[in-house]
C-alpha positions in Angstrom: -16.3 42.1 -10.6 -13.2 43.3 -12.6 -11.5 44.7 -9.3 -12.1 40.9 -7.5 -10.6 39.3 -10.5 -7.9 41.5 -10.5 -7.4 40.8 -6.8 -7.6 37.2 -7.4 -4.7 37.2 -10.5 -2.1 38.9 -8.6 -1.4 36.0 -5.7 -2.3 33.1 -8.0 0.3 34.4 -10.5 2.5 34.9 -7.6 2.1 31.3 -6.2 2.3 29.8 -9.9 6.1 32.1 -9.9 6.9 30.7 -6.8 6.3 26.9 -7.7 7.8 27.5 -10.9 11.1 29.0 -9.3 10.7 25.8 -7.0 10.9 23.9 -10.0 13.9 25.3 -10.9 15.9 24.0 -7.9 17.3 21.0 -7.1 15.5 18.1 -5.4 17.2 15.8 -3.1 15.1 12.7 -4.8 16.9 9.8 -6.9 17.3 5.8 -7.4 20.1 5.8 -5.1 18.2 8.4 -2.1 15.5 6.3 -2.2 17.3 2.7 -1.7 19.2 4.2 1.4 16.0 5.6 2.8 14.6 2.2 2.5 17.3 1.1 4.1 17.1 3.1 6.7 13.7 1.8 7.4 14.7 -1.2 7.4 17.2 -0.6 10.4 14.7 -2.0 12.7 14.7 -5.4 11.6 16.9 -7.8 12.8 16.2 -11.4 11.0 18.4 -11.3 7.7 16.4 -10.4 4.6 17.7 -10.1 0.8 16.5 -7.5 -1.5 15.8 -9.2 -4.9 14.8 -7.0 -8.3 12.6 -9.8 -9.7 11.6 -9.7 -13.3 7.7 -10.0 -13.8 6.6 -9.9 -17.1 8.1 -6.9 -18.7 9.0 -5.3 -15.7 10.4 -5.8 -12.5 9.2 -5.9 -9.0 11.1 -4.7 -6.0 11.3 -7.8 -3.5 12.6 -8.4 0.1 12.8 -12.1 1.6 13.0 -12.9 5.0 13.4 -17.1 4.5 14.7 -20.1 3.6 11.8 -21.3 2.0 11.5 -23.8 4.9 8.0 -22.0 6.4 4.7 -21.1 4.3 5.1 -18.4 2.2 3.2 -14.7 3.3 3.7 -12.4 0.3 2.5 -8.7 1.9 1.2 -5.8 -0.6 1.8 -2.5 0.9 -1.1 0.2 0.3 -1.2 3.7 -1.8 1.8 5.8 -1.3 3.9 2.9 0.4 6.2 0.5 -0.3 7.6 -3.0 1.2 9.5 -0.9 4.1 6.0 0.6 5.5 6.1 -3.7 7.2 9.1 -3.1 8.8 7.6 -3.5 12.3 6.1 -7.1 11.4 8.8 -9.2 9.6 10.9 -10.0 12.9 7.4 -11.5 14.0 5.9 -13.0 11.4 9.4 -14.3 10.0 8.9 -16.7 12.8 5.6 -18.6 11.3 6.6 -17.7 7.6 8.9 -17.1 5.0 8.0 -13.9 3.4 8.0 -12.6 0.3 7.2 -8.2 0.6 6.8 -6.7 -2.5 6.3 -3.4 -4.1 3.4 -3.3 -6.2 4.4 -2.1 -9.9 4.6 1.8 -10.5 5.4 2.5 -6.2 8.7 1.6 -4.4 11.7 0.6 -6.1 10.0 -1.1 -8.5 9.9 -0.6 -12.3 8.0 3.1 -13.1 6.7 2.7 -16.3 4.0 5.0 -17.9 0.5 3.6 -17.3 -1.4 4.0 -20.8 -4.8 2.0 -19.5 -8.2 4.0 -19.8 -10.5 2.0 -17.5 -10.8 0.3 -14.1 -10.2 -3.0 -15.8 -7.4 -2.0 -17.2 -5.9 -0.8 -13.8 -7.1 -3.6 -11.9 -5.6 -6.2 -14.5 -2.1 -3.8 -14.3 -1.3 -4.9 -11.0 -2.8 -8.5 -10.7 -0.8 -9.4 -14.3 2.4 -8.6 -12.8 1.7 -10.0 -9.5 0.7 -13.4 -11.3 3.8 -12.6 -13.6 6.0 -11.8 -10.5 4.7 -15.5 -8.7 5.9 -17.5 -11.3 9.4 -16.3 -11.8 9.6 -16.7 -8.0 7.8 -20.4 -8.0 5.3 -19.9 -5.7 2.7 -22.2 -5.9 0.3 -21.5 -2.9 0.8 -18.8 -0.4 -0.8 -16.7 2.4 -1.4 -13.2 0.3 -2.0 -10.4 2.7 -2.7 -6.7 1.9 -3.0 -3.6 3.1 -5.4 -0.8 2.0 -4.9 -0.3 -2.1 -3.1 -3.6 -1.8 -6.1 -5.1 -0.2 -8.1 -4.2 -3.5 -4.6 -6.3 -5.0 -5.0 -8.8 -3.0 -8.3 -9.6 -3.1 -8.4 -8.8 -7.1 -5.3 -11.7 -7.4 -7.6 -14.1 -4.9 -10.8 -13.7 -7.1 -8.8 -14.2 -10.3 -6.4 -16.9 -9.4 -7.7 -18.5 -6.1 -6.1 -21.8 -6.9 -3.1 -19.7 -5.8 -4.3 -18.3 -2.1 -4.3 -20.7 0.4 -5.1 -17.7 2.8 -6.2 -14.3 2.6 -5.9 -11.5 4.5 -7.3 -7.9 4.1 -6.1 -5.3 6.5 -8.1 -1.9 6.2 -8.8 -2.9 2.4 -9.7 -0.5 0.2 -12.5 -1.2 -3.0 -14.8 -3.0 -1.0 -18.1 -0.6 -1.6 -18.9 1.6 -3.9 -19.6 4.6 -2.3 -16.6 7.3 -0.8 -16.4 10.7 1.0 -15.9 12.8 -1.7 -13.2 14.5 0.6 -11.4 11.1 0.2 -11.9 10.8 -3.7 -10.5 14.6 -4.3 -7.6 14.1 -1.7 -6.2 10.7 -3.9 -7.4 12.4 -7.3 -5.4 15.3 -6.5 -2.9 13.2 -5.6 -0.4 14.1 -2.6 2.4 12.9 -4.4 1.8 15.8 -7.2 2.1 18.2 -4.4 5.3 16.8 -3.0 6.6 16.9 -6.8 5.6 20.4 -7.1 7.1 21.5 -3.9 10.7 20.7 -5.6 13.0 20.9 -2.2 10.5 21.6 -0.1 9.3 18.5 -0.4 10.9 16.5 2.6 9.6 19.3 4.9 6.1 18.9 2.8 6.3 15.5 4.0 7.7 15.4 7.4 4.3 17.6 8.2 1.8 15.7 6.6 3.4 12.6 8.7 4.6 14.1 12.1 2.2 11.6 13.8 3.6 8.9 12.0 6.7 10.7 13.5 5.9 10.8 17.0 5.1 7.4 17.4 7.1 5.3 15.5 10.4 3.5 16.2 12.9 5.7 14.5 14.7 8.6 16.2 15.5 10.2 12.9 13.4 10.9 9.7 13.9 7.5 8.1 9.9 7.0 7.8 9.1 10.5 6.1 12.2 10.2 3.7 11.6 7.0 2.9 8.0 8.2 2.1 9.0 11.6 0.3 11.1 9.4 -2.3 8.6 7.3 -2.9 6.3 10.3 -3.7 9.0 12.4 -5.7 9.7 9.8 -7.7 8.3 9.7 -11.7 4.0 9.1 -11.4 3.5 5.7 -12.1 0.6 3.7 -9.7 -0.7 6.8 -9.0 -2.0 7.2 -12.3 -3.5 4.2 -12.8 -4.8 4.1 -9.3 -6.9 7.4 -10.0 -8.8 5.0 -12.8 -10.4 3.4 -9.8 -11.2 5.7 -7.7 -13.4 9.2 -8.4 -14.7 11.9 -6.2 -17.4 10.4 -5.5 -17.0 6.1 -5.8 -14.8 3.0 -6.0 -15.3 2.3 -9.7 -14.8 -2.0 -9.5 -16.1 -2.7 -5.8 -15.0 -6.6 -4.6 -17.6 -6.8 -1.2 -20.3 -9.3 -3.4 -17.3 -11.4 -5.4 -15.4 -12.0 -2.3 -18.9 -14.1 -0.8 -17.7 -16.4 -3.5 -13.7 -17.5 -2.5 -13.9 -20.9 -0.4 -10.6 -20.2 1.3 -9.8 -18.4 4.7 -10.3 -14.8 4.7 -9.2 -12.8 7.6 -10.3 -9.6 7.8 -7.9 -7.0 10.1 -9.7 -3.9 10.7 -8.6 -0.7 13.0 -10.9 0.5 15.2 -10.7 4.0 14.4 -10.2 4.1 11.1 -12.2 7.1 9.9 -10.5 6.5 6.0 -12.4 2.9 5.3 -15.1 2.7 8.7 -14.9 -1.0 10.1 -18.0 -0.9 9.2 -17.2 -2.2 5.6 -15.1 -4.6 7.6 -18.3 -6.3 9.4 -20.1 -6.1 6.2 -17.7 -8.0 4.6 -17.4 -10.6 7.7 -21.3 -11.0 7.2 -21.3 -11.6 3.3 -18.1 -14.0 2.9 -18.6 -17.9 4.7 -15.1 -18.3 5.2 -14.3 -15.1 7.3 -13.1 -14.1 10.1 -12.7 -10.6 11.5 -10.2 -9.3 14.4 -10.8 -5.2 14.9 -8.1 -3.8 16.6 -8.2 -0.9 19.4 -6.2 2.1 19.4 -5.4 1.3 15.7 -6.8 3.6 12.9 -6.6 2.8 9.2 -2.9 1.6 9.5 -2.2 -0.9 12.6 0.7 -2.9 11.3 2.1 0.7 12.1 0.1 1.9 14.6 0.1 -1.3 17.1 2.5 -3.6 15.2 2.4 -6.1 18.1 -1.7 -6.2 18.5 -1.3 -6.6 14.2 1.2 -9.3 14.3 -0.5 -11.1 17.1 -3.8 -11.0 15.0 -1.3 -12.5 11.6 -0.2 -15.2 13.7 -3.3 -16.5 15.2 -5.2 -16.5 11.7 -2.0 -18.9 10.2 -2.9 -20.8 13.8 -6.4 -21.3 13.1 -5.7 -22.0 9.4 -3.1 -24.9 10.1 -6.0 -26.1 12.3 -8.6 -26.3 9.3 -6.3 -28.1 7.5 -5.4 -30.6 10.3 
C-alpha cells in the first residue's frame, strides 16, 4: 500500500508543479482581448448593430441592438459558457421580423463580473431574473418576444413565470432546468466547471479550447479561430455565473425544475428542440409540449443541443414562423 501511494504522489506532485509553473505565465486573456474576439464573431453580420453597456440595477449588462425600434422587440439569452456573439448566425435573419435586443446574462460576456455571494437555488435563480427585469426597464421595454437558449432557457422561462405581463412570446431552445433528474456525467462536467480548467491551463488555454471546440471549428463560418477565442475569453475571464450557476445544478439533479410552472403561462411558447441533442433529450421537449396549452414544438434534424449554430437557417426559419403564427393569434 505504501509503495502504491508513493507511486501515486510522485506524478500528482508533478502535475500540481506543472500547473503551478502554468500559473506563473502570462495569459493572453483581458477586457480588451475579449471585446475584439467578440468582434471578430461578429464579422459575419452584416445589418448594423450597436454595442450598448446598459446599467441594470447595480451592474451593467453587455447589449448589442440590431434596430430602430420600428419592429417587435426579440431579446435572446445565450446559454452557459456563451455570450451574445454565440447568435451571430441569426441576427441578419431575424433582424428582418424584429428589432433585437442580445444580451449577456450577468457574470458571462462582457458584462459586469461581480462575485456571486447567494447560497441557494433561489438566490441564483432571482440573480439573473432581477437584473434582467432591472436591465428591461432602463431599456423601456414593455412587452417583448424573450427567447433563450440552454441555461438562458432556465432565464427565460424563470423571467416569463415571474413577470409574464412582460412576454408576449416565449421561446425555449434546448432549455435547460426543465426536470429534475440529470446524468450525473452532465452534473460533474458543469460542477467541475470547464472554465476552471481553461483558468488553470494559464496559456495553454486557447489550445485547451480550440480542442474541446474543433467541431464547432469544422463547421462553422469562420476561417480563423474567432469562435474558440471568443469562447476562451469568455472562460478565462474572473468566475462570475459560473458560480452561481453550480447552485442549481448538482451531480445528480436540476435543483428548481420549471416543466409543471410553465403549464401555467397563457402566452405563446415555442419550444425549439435539436434532434440529436444527447445534453437535454427532446424528450423533455415533448413533455413540455404535452403539459403547457399554449405550446408549440418544432424539432430540428441534423441539429444537436445547439441549432442556432448547428443549422442556423433550419433555426431561423423555425423563429420566424413562430412570430408568423403569433401575429396570427393576435389578428
Amino acid at each position: 500500500m505504501a509503495k502504491l501511494m508513493r507511486w501515486l504522489t510522485v506524478p500528482a506532485v508533478a502535475l500540481a508543479g506543472f500547473f503551478g509553473v502554468l500559473q506563473l505565465l502570462p495569459s493572453p486573456d483581458s477586457p480588451q482581448a475579449l471585446e475584439e474576439a467578440e468582434t471578430g464573431v461578429l464579422s459575419v453580420v452584416r445589418v448594423p448593430y450597436e454595442r450598448r453597456m446598459v446599467q441594470a440595477g447595480p451592474h451593467r449588462l453587455h447589449t448589442l441592438v440590431i434596430g430602430d425600434g420600428s419592429k417587435p422587440p426579440l431579446v435572446m439569452i445565450h446559454g452557459h459558457g456563451g455570450g451574445l456573439g454565440v447568435f451571430a448566425q441569426n441576427f441578419d435573419a431575424l433582424s428582418e421580423a424584429y428589432t433585437i435586443y442580445a444580451v449577456d446574462l450577468l457574470g458571462w460576456g462582457r458584462s459586469d463580473r461581480p462575485r456571486f455571494t447567494g447560497r441557494t437555488a433561489e438566490e441564483a435563480q432571482a440573480w439573473w431574473v432581477d437584473s434582467l427585469e432591472a436591465w428591461r426597464a432602463e431599456v423601456g421595454l414593455e412587452q417583448f418576444t424573450l427567447l433563450g437558449h440552454s441555461m438562458g432557457g432556465f432565464v427565460a422561462a424563470s423571467y416569463a413565470l415571474a413577470h409574464p405581463e412582460q412576454v408576449s412570446h416565449l421561446i425555449l431552445v434546448d432549455s435547460g432546468g426543465l426536470t429534475r433528474p440529470v446524468h450525473p456525467y452532465n452534473g460533474i462536467y458543469f460542477n467541475l466547471p470547464p472554465q476552471r480548467l481553461v483558468r488553470v491551463a494559464g496559456p495553454l488555454g486557447p489550445a485547451l479550447v480550440r480542442w474541446g471546440r474543433k467541431e464547432e471549428l469544422s463547421r462553422g463560418p469562420y476561417n480563423d479561430y474567432s469562435l474558440t477565442d471568443y469562447y476562451y475569453q469568455i472562460s478565462a475571464a474572473p468566475a462570475s455565473g459560473e458560480v452561481a450557476f453550480r447552485k442549481l445544478l448538482g451531480v445528480r439533479e436540476w435543483a428548481i425544475p420549471l416543466l409543471e410552472p410553465l403549464a401555467d403561462l397563457t402566452m405563446p411558447v415555442t419550444l425549439i428542440w435539436g434532434e440529436g441533442d444527447t445534453l437535454i433529450s427532446p424528450q423533455t421537449a415533448r413533455r413540455a409540449h404535452e403539459l403547457v396549452p399554449t405550446s408549440e414544438l418544432v424539432i430540428i434534424p441534423g441539429a444537436g443541443h445547439s441549432p442556432h449554430q448547428e443549422t442556423p437557417h433550419l433555426f431561423n426559419l423555425a423563429v420566424l414562423d413562430s412570430q408568423f403564427r403569433e401575429r396570427e393569434r393576435g389578428d
